[in-house]
C-alpha positions in Angstrom: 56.5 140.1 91.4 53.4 138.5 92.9 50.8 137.4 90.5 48.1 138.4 93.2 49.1 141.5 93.4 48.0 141.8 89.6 44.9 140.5 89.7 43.8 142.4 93.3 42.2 145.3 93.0 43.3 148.7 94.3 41.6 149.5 97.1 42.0 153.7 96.0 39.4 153.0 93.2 42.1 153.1 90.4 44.1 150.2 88.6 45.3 147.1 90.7 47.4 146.5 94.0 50.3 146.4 91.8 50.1 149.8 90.3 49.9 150.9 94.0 52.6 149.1 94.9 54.9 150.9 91.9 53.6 153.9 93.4 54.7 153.2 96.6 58.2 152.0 95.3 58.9 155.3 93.2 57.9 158.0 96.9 60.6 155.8 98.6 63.1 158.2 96.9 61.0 161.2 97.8 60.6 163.7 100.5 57.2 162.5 101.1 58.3 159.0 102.2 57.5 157.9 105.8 59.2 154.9 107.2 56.6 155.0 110.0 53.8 153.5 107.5 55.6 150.1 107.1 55.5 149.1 111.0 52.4 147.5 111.0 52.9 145.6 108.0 57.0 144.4 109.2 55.5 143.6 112.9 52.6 141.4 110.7 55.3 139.3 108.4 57.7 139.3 111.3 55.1 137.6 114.0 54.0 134.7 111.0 50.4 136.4 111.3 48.4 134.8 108.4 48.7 135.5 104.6 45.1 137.2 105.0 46.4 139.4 107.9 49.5 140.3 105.4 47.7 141.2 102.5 45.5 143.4 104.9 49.0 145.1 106.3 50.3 145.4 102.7 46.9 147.1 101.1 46.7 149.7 103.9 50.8 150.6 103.9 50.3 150.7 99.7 47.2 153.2 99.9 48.5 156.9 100.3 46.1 159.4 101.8 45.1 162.0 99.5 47.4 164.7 100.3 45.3 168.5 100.9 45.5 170.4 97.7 48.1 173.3 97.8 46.9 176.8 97.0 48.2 178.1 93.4 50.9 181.4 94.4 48.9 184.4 93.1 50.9 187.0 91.1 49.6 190.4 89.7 
């Protein structure tokens, strides 16, 4: 529980870094997870690359793209 992560801003407009990183933590367990968003942001903490570069890593795994809006099934 980082205390900068409180007081950070989200970068999606909405809350703080935290709540995007509780967002993050609860689409672990869903279909919509993809591992393939964290390899910047490992390769970053793993190569010692400074904090600023990490918190970079860690804002841009945390923000999801806005996923395209599904048509509503029609039904007569």
């Amino acid at each position: 529980n980082l205390p900068a992560a409180r007081l950070l801003p989200s970068s999606a407009g909405r809350g703080t870094l935290r709540s995007d990183l509780l967002r993050l933590v609860s689409s672990i367990g869903s279909n919509n997870f993809n591992i393939k968003r964290f390899t910047p942001l490992l390769k970053t903490v793993l190569n010692h690359k400074l904090d600023k570069k990490v918190w970079s890593n860690t804002v841009a795994t945390v923000i999801e793209p806005t996923p395209p809006l599904r048509p509503l099934p029609f039904h007569i």
